[in-house]
Residue, then its C-alpha position, 0 to 999 in steps of 0.5 A: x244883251x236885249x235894250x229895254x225900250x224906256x218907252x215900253x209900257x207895262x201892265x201896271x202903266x195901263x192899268x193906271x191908264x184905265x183908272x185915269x180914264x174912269x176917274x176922268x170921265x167920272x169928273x165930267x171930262x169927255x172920252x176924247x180928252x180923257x182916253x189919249x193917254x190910254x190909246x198911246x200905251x195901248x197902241x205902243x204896248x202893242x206895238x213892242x209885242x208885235x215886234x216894232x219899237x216904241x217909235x211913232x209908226x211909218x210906213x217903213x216899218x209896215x211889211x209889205x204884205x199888209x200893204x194895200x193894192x192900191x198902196x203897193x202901186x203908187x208906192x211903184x209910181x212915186x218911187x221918190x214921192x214923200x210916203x205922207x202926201x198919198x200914204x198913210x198906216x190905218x190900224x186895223x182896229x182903231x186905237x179907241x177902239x182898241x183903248x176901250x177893249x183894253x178899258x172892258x178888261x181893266x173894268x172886268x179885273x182881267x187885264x194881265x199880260x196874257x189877255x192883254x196879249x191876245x188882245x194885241x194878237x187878235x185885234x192891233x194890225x197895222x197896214x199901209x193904205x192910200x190916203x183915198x182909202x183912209x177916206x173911205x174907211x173913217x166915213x164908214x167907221x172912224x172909230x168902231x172895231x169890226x170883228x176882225x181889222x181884214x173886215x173893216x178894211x174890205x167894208x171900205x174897199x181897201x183889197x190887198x194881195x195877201x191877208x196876214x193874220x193880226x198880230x203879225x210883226x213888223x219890222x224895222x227895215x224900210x218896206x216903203x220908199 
């Protein structure tokens, strides 16, 4: 029988979400308060559609080909380091970002399961990078989407072995140290 995340977000709690934001925003309260709740039921929606469980992201859950060169090897060098002190899971899109397109959809009266799933499909991808490239990569663009997550990755010089398509899934068992 198939467990239903308790945690698993639904159409209906995003919208209420998007409503959240406006209504906030409306109030005088900046985006960055105003959008957290959004950006954690995007994120996690997302997430359980593309196969990963409601659970904060590590770099277990990443497959290994969405692992940078650069993580691949110190993931090599430091078989027992703890993955924190040089690793971290970069989305692809950020998670504002990806908040404010799920917002477009609601604003527009077109957020439903099957845009809300192509939206996931093209935009949420995680992968694993070195916490060098996350330096590089929020100087450039914190918080804006490019066109593609690959795109903003290699705006940053983040290269990997293999490109997998966005919204590919994860999975559970461990791919990191």
């Amino acid at each position: 029988m198939d467990r239903i995340s308790k945690n698993k977000p639904t159409i209906e709690h995003l919208q209420i979400a998007c409503r959240h934001v406006r209504e906030m925003r409306d109030a005088g309260v900046t985006e960055n308060h105003a959008i957290r709740t959004l950006e954690l039921f995007a994120d996690v929606y997302a997430k359980l559609r593309n196969g990963g469980s409601a659970t904060p992201h590590h770099v277990g859950q990443v497959p290994l080909g969405q692992w940078s060169i650069e993580a691949r090897k110190l993931r090599d060098q430091n078989p027992n380091g703890k993955p924190r002190d040089y690793l971290r899971v970069e989305h692809g899109t950020p998670r504002r970002a990806f908040a404010r397109k799920v917002m477009e959809l609601a604003e527009s009266g077109k957020l439903n399961g099957q845009t809300m799933d192509e939206l996931a499909k093209r935009y949420w991808k995680l992968a694993v990078i070195t916490v060098a490239g996350d330096d590089r990569l929020n100087k450039i663009s914190r918080s804006e989407a490019l066109e593609t997550p690959d795109e903003r990755w290699r705006k940053a010089g983040i290269a990997f072995d293999q490109i997998d398509e966005p919204g590919v899934g994860l999975r559970n068992e461990k791919a990191g140290p």
